[in-house]
N, CA and C atoms as an extended XYZ file, in Angstrom:
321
Properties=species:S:1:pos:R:3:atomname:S:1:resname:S:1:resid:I:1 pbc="F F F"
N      -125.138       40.232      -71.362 N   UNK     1
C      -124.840       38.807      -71.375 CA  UNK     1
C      -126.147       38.023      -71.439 C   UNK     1
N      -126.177       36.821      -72.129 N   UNK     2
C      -127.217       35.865      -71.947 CA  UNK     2
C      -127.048       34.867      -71.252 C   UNK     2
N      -127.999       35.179      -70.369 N   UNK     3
C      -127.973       34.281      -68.618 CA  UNK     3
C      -129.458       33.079      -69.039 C   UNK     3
N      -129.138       31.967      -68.531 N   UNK     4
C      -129.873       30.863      -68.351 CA  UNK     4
C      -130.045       30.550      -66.735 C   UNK     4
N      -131.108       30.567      -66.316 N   UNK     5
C      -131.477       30.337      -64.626 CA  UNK     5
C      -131.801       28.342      -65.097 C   UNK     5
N      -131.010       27.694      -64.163 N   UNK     6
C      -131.201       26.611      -63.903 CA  UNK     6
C      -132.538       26.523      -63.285 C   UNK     6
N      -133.103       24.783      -63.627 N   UNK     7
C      -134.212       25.190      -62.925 CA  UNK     7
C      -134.359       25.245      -61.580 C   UNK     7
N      -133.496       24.601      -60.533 N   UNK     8
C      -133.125       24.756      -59.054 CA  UNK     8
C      -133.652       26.316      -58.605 C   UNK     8
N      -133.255       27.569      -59.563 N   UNK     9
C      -132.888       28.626      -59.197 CA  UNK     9
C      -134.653       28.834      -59.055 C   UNK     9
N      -134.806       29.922      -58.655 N   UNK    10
C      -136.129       30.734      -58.535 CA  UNK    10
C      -136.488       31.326      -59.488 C   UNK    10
N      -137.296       30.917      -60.432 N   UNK    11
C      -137.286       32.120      -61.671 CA  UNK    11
C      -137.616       33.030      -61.260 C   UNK    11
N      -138.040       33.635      -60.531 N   UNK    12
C      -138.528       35.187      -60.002 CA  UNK    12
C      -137.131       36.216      -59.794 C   UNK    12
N      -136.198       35.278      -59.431 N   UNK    13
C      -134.540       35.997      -59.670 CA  UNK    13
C      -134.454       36.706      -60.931 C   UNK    13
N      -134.878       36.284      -62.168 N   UNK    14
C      -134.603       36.656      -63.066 CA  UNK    14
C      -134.667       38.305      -62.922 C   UNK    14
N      -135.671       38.987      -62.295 N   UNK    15
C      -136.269       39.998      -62.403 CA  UNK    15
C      -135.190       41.262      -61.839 C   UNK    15
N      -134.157       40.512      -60.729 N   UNK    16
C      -133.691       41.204      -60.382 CA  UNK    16
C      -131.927       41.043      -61.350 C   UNK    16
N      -132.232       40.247      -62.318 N   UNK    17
C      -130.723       40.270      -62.945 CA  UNK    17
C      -130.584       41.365      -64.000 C   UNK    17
N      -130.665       42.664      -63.510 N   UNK    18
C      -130.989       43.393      -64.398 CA  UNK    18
C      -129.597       43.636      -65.875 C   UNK    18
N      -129.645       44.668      -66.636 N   UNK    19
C      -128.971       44.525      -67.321 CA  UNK    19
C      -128.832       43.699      -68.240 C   UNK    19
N      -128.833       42.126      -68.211 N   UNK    20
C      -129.046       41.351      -68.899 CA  UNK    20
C      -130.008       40.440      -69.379 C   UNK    20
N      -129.335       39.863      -70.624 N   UNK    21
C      -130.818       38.483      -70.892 CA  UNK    21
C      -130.720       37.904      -70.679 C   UNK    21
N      -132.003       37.184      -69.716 N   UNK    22
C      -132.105       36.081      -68.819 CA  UNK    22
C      -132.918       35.199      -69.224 C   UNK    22
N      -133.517       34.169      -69.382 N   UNK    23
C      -133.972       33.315      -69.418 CA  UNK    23
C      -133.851       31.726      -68.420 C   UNK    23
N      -135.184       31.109      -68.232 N   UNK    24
C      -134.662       29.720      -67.381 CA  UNK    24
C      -134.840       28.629      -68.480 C   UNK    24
N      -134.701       27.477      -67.390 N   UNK    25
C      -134.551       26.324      -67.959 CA  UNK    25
C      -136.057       26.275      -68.532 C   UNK    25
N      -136.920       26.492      -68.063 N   UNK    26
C      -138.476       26.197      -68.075 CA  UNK    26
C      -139.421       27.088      -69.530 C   UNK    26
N      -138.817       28.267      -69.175 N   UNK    27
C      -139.081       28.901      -70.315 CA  UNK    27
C      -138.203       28.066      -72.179 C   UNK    27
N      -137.198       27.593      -71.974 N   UNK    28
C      -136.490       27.671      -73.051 CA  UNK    28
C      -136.832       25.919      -73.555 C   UNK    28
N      -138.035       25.438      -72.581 N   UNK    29
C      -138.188       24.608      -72.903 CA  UNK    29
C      -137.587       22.663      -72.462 C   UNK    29
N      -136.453       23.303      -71.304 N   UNK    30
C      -135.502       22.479      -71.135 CA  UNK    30
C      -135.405       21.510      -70.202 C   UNK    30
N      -136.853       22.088      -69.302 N   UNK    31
C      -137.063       21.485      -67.711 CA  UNK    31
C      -136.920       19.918      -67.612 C   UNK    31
N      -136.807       19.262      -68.400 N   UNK    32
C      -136.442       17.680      -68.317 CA  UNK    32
C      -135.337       17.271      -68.490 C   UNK    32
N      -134.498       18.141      -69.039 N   UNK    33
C      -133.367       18.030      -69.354 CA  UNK    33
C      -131.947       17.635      -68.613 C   UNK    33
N      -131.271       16.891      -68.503 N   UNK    34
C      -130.726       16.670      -67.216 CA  UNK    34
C      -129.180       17.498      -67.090 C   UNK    34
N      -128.328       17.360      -66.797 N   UNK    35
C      -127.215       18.502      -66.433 CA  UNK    35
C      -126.447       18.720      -67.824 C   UNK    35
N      -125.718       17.097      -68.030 N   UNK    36
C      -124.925       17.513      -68.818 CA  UNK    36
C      -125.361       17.824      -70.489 C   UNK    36
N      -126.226       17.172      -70.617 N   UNK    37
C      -127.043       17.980      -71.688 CA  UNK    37
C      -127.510       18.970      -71.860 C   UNK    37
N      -127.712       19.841      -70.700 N   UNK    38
C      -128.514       20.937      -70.477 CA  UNK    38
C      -127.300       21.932      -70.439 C   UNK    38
N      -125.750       21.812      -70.191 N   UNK    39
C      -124.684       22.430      -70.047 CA  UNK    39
C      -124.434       22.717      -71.225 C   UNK    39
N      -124.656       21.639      -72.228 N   UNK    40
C      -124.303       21.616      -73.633 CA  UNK    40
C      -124.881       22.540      -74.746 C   UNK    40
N      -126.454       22.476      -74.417 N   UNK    41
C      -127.206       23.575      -74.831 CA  UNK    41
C      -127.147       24.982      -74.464 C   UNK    41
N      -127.102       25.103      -72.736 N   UNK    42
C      -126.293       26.699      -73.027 CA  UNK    42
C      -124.973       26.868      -73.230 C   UNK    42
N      -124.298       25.995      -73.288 N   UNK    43
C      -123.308       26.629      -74.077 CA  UNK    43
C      -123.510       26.744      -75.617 C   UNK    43
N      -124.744       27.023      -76.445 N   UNK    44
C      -124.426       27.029      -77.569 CA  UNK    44
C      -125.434       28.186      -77.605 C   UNK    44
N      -126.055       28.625      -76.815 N   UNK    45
C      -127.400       29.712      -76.452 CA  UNK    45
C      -127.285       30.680      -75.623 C   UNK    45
N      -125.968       30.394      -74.462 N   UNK    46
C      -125.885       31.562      -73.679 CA  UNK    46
C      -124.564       31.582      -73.291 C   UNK    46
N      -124.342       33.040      -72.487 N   UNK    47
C      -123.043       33.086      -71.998 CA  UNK    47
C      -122.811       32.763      -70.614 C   UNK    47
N      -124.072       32.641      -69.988 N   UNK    48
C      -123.688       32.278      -68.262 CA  UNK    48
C      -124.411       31.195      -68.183 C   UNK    48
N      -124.270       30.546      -67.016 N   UNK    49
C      -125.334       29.641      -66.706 CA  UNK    49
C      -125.107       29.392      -65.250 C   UNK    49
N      -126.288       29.873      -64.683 N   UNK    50
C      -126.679       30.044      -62.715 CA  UNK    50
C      -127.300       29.166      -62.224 C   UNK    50
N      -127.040       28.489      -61.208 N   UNK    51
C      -127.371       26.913      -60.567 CA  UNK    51
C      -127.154       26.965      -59.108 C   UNK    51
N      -128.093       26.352      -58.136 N   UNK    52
C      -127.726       26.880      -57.079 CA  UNK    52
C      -127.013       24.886      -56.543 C   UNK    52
N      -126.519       24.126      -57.642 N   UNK    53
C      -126.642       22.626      -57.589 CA  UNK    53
C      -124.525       22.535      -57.445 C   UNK    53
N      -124.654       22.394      -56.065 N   UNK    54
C      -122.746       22.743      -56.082 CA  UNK    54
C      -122.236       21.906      -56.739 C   UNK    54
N      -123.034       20.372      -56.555 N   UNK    55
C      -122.542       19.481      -56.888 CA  UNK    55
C      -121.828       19.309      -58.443 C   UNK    55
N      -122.823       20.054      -59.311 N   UNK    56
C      -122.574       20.647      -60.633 CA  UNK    56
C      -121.063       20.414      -60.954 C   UNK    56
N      -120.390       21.558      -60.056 N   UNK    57
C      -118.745       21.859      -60.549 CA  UNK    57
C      -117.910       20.163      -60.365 C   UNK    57
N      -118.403       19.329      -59.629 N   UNK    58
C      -117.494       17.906      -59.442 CA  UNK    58
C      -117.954       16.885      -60.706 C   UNK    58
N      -119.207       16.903      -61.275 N   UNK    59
C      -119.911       16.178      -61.586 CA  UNK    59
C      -119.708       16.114      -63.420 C   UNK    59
N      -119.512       17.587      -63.543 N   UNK    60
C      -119.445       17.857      -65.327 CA  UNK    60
C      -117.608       18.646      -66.008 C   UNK    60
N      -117.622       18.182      -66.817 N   UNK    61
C      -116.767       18.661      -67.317 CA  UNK    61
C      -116.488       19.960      -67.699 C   UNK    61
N      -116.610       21.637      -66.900 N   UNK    62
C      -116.644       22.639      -67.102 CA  UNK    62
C      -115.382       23.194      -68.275 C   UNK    62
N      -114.703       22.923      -68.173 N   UNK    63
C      -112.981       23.580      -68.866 CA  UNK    63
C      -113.954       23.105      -70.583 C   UNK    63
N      -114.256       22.058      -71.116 N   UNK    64
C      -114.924       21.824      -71.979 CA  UNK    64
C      -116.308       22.406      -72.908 C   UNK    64
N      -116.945       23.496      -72.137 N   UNK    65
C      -117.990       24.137      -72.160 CA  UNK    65
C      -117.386       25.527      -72.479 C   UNK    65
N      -118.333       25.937      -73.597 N   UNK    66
C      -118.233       27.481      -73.918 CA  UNK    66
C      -118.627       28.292      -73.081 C   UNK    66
N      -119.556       27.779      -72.069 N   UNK    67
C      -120.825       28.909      -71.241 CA  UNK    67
C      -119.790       28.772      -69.493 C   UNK    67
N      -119.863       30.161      -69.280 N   UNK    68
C      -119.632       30.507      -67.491 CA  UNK    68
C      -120.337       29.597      -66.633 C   UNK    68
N      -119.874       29.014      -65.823 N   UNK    69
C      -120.824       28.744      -64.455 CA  UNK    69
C      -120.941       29.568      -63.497 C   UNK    69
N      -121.868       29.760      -62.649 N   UNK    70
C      -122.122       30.281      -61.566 CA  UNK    70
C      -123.018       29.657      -60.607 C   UNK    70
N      -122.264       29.124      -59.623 N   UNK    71
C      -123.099       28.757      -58.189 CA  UNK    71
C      -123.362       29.383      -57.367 C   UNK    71
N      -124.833       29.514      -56.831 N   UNK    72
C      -125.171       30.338      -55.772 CA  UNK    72
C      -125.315       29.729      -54.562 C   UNK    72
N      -124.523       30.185      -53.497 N   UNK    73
C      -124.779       29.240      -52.278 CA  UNK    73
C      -125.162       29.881      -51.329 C   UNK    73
N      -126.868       29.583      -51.167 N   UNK    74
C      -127.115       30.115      -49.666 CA  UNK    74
C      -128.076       29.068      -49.131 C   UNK    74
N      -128.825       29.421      -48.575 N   UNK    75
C      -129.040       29.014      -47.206 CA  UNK    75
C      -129.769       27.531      -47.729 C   UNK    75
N      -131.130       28.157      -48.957 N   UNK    76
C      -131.998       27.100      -49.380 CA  UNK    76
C      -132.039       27.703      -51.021 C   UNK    76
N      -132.643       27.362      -51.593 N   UNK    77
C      -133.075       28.190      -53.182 CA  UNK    77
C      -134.071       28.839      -52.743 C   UNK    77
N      -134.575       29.310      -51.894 N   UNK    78
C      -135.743       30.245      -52.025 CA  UNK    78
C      -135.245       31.611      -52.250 C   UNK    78
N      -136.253       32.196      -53.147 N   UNK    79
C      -135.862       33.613      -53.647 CA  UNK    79
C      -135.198       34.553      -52.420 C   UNK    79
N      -135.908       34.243      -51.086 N   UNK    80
C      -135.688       35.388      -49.760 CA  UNK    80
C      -134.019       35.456      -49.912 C   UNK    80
N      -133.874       33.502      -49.844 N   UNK    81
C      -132.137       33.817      -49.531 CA  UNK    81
C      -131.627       34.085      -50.785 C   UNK    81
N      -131.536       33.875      -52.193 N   UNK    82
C      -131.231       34.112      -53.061 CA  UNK    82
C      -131.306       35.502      -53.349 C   UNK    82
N      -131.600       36.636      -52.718 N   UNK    83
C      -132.260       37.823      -53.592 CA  UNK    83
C      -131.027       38.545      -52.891 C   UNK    83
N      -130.446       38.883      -51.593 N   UNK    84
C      -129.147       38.936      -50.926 CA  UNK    84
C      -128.053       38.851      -51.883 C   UNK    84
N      -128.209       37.854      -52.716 N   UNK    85
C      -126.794       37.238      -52.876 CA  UNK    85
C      -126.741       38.443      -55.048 C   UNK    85
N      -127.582       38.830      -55.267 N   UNK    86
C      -127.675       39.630      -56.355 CA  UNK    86
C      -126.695       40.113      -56.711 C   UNK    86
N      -126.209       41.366      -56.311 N   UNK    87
C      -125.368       42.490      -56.370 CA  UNK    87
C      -123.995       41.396      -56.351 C   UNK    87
N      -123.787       41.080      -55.871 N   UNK    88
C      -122.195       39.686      -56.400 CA  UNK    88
C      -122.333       38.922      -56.943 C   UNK    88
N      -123.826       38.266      -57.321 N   UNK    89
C      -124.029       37.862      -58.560 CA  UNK    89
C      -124.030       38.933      -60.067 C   UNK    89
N      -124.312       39.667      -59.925 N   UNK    90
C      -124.441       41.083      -61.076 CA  UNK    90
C      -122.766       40.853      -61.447 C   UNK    90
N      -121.899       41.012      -60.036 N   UNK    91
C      -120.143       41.375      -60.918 CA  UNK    91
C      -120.052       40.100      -60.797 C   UNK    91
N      -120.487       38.716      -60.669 N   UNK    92
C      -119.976       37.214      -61.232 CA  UNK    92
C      -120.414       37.381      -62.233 C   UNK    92
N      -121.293       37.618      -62.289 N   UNK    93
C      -121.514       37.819      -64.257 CA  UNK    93
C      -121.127       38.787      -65.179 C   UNK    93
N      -120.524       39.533      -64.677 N   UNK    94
C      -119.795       40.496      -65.533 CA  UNK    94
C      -118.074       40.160      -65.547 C   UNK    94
N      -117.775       39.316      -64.703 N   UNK    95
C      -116.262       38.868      -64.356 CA  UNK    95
C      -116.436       37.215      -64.907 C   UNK    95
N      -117.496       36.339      -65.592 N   UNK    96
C      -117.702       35.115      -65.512 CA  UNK    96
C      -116.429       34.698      -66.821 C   UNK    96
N      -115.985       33.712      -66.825 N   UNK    97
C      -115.192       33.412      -67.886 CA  UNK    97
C      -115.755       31.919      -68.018 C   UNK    97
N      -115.806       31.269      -69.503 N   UNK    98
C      -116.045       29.902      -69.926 CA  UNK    98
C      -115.211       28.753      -68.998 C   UNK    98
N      -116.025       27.922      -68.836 N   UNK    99
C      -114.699       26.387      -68.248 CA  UNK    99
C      -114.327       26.858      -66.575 C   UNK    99
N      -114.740       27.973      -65.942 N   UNK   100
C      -114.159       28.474      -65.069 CA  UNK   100
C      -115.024       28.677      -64.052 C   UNK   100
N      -115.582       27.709      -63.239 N   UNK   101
C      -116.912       28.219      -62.372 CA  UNK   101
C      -116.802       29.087      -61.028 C   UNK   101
N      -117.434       30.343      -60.823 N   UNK   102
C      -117.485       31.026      -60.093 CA  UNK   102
C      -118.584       30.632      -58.959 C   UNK   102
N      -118.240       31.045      -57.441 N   UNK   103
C      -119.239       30.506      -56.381 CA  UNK   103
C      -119.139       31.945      -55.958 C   UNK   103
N      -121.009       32.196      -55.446 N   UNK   104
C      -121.861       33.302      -55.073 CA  UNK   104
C      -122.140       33.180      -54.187 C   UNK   104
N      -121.386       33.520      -52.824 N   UNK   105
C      -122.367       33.542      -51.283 CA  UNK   105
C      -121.497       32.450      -50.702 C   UNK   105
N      -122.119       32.404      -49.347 N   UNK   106
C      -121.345       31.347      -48.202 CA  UNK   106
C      -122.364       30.662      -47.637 C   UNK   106
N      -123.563       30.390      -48.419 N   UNK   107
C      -124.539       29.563      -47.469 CA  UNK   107
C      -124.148       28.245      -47.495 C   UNK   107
């Protein structure tokens, strides 16, 4: 799958999303970019898209978007708490469906 790391997320996560292609916001050029524009573009570039921003799912029109969401919720975005939450991120992204946002963790 082609995964896009929001920029919220830690890019250093990337490392552990194994299996797939990952890329962030920063690398692809996008870091100014604000949500719903930035939703728009991966959906035309990738198949997931990981955000640790809950607010996300109230805010944008998901059912409308080609690309998966995935929210990660823990404690803060730092990689420590984020790196825990992997291995159920690995099967959210292998279970992710378009328009349909999936939540990672109970922080």
């Amino acid at each position: 799958m082609r995964v896009l790391l929001d920029e919220c997320v830690d890019r250093r996560l990337a490392r552990d999303i194994v299996g797939h292609d990952v890329k962030t916001a920063r690398q692809m050029g996008w870091s100014t970019i604000k949500n719903g524009e930035l939703l728009a573009l991966a959906s035309q570039n990738f198949d997931v898209f990981v955000t640790v921003d809950r607010n996300l799912v109230f805010q944008q029109n998901l059912k409308a978007l080609s690309v998966a969401v995935i929210v990660l919720r823990a404690r803060t975005n730092r990689l420590a708490d984020l790196k825990p939450l992997v291995p159920s991120l690995l099967a959210a992204i292998e279970a992710a469906a378009p328009g349909v946002p999936r939540f990672v963790g109970d922080g």
